[in-house]
Structures are given as structure tokens and as C-alpha cells.
N, C-alpha and C positions, 0 to 999 in steps of 0.2 A: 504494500500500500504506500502510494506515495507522502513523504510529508509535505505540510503545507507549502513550506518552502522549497519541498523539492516541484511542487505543483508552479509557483509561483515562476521559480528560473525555467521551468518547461514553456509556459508560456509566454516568458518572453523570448526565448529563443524561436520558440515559430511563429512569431509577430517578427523579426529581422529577416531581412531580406536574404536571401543565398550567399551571395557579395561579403556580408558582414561573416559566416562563417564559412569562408572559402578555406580549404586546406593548401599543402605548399602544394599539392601534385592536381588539384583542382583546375578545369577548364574554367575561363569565365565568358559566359556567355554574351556578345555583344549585341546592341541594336544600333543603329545609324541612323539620324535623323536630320536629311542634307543628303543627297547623293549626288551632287552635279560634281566639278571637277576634282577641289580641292578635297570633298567629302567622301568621294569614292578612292583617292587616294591615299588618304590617311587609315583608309580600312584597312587598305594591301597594305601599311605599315603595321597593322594589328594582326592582322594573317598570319606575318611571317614568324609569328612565337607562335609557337606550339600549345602552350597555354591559353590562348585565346579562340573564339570559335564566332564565327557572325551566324547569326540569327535570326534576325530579322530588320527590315529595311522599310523607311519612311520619306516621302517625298511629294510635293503637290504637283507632279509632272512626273506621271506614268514612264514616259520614256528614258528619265533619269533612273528611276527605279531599275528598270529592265537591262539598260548600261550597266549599272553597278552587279544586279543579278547574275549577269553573265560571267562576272569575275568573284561571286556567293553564291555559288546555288544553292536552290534546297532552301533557300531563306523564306521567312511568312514575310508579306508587304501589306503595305498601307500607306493612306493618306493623310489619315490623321495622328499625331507623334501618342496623344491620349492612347488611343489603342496599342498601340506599340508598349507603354510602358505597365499596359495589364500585363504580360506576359510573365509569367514566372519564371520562365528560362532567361530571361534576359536579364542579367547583373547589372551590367554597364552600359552607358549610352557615350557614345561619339556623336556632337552636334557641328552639323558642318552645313549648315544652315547660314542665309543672309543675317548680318550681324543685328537686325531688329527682333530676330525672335532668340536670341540668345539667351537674355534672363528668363522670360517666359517658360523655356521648354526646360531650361536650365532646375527652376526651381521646379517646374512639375513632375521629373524623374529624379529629382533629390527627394523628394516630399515620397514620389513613391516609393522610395528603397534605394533606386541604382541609384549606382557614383556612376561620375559625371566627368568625360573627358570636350573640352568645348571651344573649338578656335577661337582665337582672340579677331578682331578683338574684344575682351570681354562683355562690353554691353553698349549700350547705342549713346545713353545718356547717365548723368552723373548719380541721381538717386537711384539707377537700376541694382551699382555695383554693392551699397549696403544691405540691398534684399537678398542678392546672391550669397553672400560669406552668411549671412545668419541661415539661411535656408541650408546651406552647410554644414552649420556646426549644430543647429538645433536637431536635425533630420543624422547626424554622424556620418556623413556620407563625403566621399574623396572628391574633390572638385578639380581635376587638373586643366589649365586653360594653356591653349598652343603656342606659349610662349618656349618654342624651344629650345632657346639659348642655354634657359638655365641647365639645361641638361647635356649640353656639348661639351665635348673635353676641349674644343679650340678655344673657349671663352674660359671654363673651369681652369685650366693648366694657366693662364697667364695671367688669371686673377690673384691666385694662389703665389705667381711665382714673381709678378713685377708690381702689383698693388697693395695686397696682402702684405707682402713682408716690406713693403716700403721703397724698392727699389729704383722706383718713380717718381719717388718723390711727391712734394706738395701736387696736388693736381689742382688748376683751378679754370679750365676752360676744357668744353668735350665737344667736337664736332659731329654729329651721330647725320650722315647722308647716304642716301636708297632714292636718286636720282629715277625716274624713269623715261621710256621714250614716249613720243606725240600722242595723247590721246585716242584712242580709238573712237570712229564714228559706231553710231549703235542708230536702230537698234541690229542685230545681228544675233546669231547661234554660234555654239561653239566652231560649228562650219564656216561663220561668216558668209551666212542664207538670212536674207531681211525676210523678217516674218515680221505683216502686217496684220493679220487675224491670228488669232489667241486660239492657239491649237485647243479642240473639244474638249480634250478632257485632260487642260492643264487648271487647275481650281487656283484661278486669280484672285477671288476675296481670303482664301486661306493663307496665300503668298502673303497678303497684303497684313494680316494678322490685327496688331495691335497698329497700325500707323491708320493715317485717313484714308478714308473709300475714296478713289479715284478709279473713271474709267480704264478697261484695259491699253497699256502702255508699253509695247513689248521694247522701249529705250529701257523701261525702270526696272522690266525685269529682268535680259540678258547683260542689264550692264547696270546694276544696281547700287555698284560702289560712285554712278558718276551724282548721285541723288543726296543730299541729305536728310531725307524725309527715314532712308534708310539704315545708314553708318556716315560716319565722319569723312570720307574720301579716304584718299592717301595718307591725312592726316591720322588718321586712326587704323590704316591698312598696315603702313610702313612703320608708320610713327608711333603703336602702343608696342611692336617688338623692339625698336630702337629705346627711347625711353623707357621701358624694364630693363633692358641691358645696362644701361647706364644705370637705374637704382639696385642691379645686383652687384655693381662695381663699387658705388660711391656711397649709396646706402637706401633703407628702403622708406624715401620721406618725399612729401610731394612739394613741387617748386613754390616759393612765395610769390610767381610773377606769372603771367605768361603773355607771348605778343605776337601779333600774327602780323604777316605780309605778304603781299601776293595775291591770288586771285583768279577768276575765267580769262586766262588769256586766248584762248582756241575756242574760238565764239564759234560753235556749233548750231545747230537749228534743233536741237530734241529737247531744250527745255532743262539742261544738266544745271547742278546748283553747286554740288562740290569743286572746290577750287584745282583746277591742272598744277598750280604754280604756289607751292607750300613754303612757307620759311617762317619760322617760329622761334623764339629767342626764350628760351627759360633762365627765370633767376633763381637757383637755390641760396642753402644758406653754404656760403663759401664757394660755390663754382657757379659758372652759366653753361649753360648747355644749347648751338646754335643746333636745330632739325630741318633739313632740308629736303626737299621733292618736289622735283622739278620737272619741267616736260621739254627733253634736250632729246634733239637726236642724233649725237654723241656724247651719253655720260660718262662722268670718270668712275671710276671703283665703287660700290657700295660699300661701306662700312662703321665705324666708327673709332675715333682719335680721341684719347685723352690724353692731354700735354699739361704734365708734371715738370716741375722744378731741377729734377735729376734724370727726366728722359721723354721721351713720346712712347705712344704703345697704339697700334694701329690692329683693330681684328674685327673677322667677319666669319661669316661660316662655316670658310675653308682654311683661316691662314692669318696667322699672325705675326707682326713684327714690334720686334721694342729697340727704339731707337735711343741709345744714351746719349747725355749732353754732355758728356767728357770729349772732348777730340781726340780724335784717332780713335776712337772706343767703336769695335764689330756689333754691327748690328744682329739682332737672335730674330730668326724669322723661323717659322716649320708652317708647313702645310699637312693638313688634315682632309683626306677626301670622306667623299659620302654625303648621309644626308642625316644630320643631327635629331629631324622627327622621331627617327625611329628608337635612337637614345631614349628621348621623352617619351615614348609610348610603352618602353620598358619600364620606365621608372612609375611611369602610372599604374602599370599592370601590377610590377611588385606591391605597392603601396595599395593597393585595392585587397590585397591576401594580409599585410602587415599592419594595415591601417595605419598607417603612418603618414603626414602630411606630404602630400608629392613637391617636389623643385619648384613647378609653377602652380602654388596654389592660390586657390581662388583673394583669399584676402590680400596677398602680395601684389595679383596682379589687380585689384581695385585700389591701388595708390599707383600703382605704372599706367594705367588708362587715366590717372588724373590729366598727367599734363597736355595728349592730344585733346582730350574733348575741351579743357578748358582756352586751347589755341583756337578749336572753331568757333567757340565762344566769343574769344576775341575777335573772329573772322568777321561770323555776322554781325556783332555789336561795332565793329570799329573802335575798338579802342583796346589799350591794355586792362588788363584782366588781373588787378593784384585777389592775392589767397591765402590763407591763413591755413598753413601744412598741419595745426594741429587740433584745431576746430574742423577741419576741412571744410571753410566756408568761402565763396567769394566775398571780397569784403566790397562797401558799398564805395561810390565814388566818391 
């Protein structure tokens, strides 16, 4: 006969989701919610562990679904992510979704059970990111967001080896640039085929989610980053992985300032609101940080520089150089190939069995999405944007 309290831990173990008592040799069952490019790709990075298993697949464009299918079969599909996260086979969710249903879907499969792996950038606007981290912690579930820096040894090894131990010196300016080329016209399919009527059974008011009803627009939905009704542009594309990079080097605290410049220089006719031409100037306390994205077609290097007092340090996802300020003194450069996601999708899997907070978790990266959204801020308001990093309030003019 059980006692009360054996009765008691009984049932809270079958109130936990699968997830929460995964063993080490335990598959974890995935779902995907997003399967256009980046969504279907980050699968085949969960594929490749053996510990991992896809299951089922969600998407409001059938024909995404069936793309992804064809590299999971055997998977259940759906339209709607709700139904997806009844599933009791499914632990985890990958959200590879446009960045306005991020928090949405984000807290609906924490609330259900699964932990939660979710491309940055984290959330669309600045109150979405404190609903996310509490839906987190209160629900106990893993929140990793696609910042996959944290989780690279090309950024780890020279954090450790010229910042960390001080070798850099004072740092007090970081150039963080992810240049791109000319705009694309839209609207367009991944084929770059204008579709003018809204294929039958793509479910456009589902797309549209939480943002305003607008007639079908296939500019806003093949090219959705050109929109701010959607995500931030480039600004929050490029600029929340750059920007966590910098507060996994320098620390993890949001700027006192922020100032945007730039604007629609490639006047298009579709109606785009996101700026082509990004430059942002953050003031921390002790360094500035300039962010740049630009629409050149010739850019230089992506990456990011911080210039310290005793050297430079240049790194990006393949390759690092730390330049010292002694003369004569050899510079240390290595090159790392590959593709660092897949790092991060390891350390999410482990961390879903260990419970343990992943690299990129959700709270960290809700102070690294501060400083992009608060530069579009500045965009559309025109003016500088000061902020109070420990209130995290904008402060009034």
C-alpha cells in the first residue's frame, strides 16, 4: 500500500512532462514549429544526434511542411503549433517561426511541458522578453534561444584566452559589423517565382497571429524581415547575435544609451518599413559598442573587434585573430570550420536530460535583445533612446 507520501511524489511525477525525467540513454522527442528554411535546417542539426528523434511538424503553408517531411518522415503534421504540443511524444519544440510568434508559441509549449529551443531573435518587442524567462522558470522548462555563439569554441577559446585572463587589456570600444548585400525585391518564393495570389491552403490570418489583420500581402510574407509590423529588420536579425556576443565578452548588462542612423535607402515599391541601412551606437557603462548593417555590394568581413588597451581581438564564426599592441609582437589567428549550431543544439539536448541552464538561455538573451529593439526605437522615434540597464526602463526625455 502506498504511503501518502509515496502517493503524493507518484503524482507529481506523472503531472511532469517526459522531458523532465529523461534518462542519459533516453531519445527526446522533437516537434518543429516553422519549417521554411532556417526551421527545416536547424532540424537536420537535431537529426544528427542520435538522441534526438523528430516527430512531428507544424507550419501554416502545407508545402513547407511536406519540404521538411521529406527530410522526417513518418512525422504527424499540423497547422496549428496548439495541437502539436498535445502530443505526448513530443519533449521539445524547435521554433523556427517569423520572429512575431516567438513569445506566443514560446510560452504555450513551456506552459505545456516541453523545453523550448527558439531562434533569436528572441521576441518582436521589449515586454514580450519578461513573459518569456518567467514562463521558464515558473513552468521549469529549458529555454535555449539560437544564439549560437555562446556555444562555439571560436568565440569560447578567445574569451577565455585574451579577455578573460586580461590579455587585452582595458577594452573600451567594440565594433560588432554583419554588412549585407542590396536588398532583395519581394514579393518572391524561395525560387524567386512572384506569387500574387495567396496559394489555397496557405492560412494567412494564422501567419499573421498576434500582429494586425491586413489583406493578403505575399511582400510580408516571403520577405517578412523587410516589415516591422513583424521583427526588427536587420537590426534584430544580425544585430541580437552580435550584441549577445558582445554581452558574453564584456558582461551581461544592457546599454545606458542607444542611437540609430540610417534608414530606407533602396526605395522599393512593396510598402517595406525596416531600414536596408542600420548603424547604431551603444553607450555602456565603460565601453561603446558601434553595430553596423549595411546594404553594400561589396562588404568587408563580418565580424566583431574589440580594441583593448594591450591589443585588438577580431572573431566571427570561423576564425579568430588577437592583434597585440607591442610592436613586433605575432599576431595569434586559428580558424575553426563548420557550423557552430550544431555545438548549441548539443548543449540544449544535454541540458534538457541534466536540467541544467543551456549557454543561451532565455533570461540572458532578454538583456542581449535589449539593445536592437531599443535602436529601432530610436529609428522610429528619431531621437536617442537613453535607458536605465537596471530598472530596465527607457527613461523619459
Amino acid at each position: 500500500m502506498l504511503s501518502r507520501r509515496s502517493a503524493a511524489q507518484a503524482a507529481a511525477i506523472s503531472a511532469l512532462s517526459y522531458s523532465r525525467i529523461l534518462g542519459a540513454n533516453d531519445r527526446i522527442g522533437l516537434g518543429v514549429v516553422g519549417t521554411g528554411g532556417r526551421g527545416t535546417y536547424v532540424m537536420t542539426r537535431f537529426q544528427a544526434f542520435a538522441d534526438c528523434e523528430v516527430r512531428a511538424l507544424c507550419d501554416v503553408y502545407p508545402k513547407r511542411i511536406d519540404d521538411a517531411q521529406a527530410k522526417a518522415p513518418n512525422t504527424k503534421t499540423f497547422g496549428d503549433h496548439r495541437k502539436l504540443l498535445e502530443l505526448k511524444e513530443v519533449d521539445a519544440v524547435l521554433i523556427g517561426t517569423p520572429d512575431h510568434w516567438h513569445c506566443d508559441i514560446s510560452i504555450d509549449a513551456m506552459s505545456a511541458g516541453k523545453d523550448v529551443y527558439t531562434e533569436k531573435p528572441l521576441c518582436r518587442t521589449r515586454d514580450e522578453a519578461p513573459r518569456m524567462v518567467k514562463a521558464a522558470r515558473i513552468n521549469d522548462r529549458i529555454c535555449q534561444v539560437g544564439v549560437q555563439q555562446r556555444s562555439g569554441p571560436i568565440y569560447l577559446e578567445p574569451l577565455e584566452k585574451f579577455v578573460r585572463s586580461g590579455a587585452i587589456g582595458k577594452i573600451c570600444h567594440v565594433d560588432a559589423i554583419w554588412h549585407g548585400g542590396l536588398p532583395p525585391r519581394v514579393p518572391s518564393t524561395p525560387r524567386r517565382q512572384v506569387i500574387q495570389e495567396k496559394p489555397s491552403n496557405l492560412d494567412w490570418v494564422r501567419f499573421l497571429g498576434p500582429v494586425k489583420y491586413r489583406d493578403w500581402a505575399p511582400s510580408q510574407y516571403f520577405n517578412f524581415r523587410a516589415f516591422l509590423d513583424f521583427n526588427g529588420g536587420k537590426m534584430t536579425d544580425f544585430g541580437h547575435h552580435w550584441l549577445d556576443a558582445v554581452h558574453l565578452f564584456m558582461g551581461e548588462r544592457a546599454p545606458r544609451s542607444a542611437d540609430f542612423a540610417g534608414g530606407i535607402f533602396y526605395q522599393y515599391t512593396d510598402g517595406r518599413t525596416a531600414p536596408d541601412t542600420c548603424n547604431a551606437l551603444f553607450e555602456y557603462d565603460g565601453f561603446t559598442v558601434l553595430f553596423q548593417s549595411n546594404a553594400y555590394s561589396t562588404p568587408t568581413e563580418y565580424g566583431i573587434t574589440f580594441y583593448g588597451d594591450q591589443g585588438s581581438l577580431f572573431v566571427n564564426r570561423n576564425r579568430y585573430k588577437f592583434t597585440p599592441a607591442e610592436k613586433g609582437a605575432p599576431p595569434q589567428e586559428r580558424h575553426i570550420p563548420g557550423d557552430i549550431t550544431s555545438d548549441h543544439v548539443r548543449n540544449f539536448l544535454d541540458c534538457c536530460k541534466s536540467r541544467k541552464l543551456p549557454n543561451g538561455d532565455v533570461a540572458l538573451a532578454a538583456i542581449s535583445v535589449l539593445p536592437p529593439l531599443l535602436a529601432i526605437q530610436s529609428y522610429q522615434e528619431k531621437r536617442r533612446i537613453k535607458f536605465d540597464p537596471d530598472r530596465l526602463e527607457v527613461l523619459p526625455l
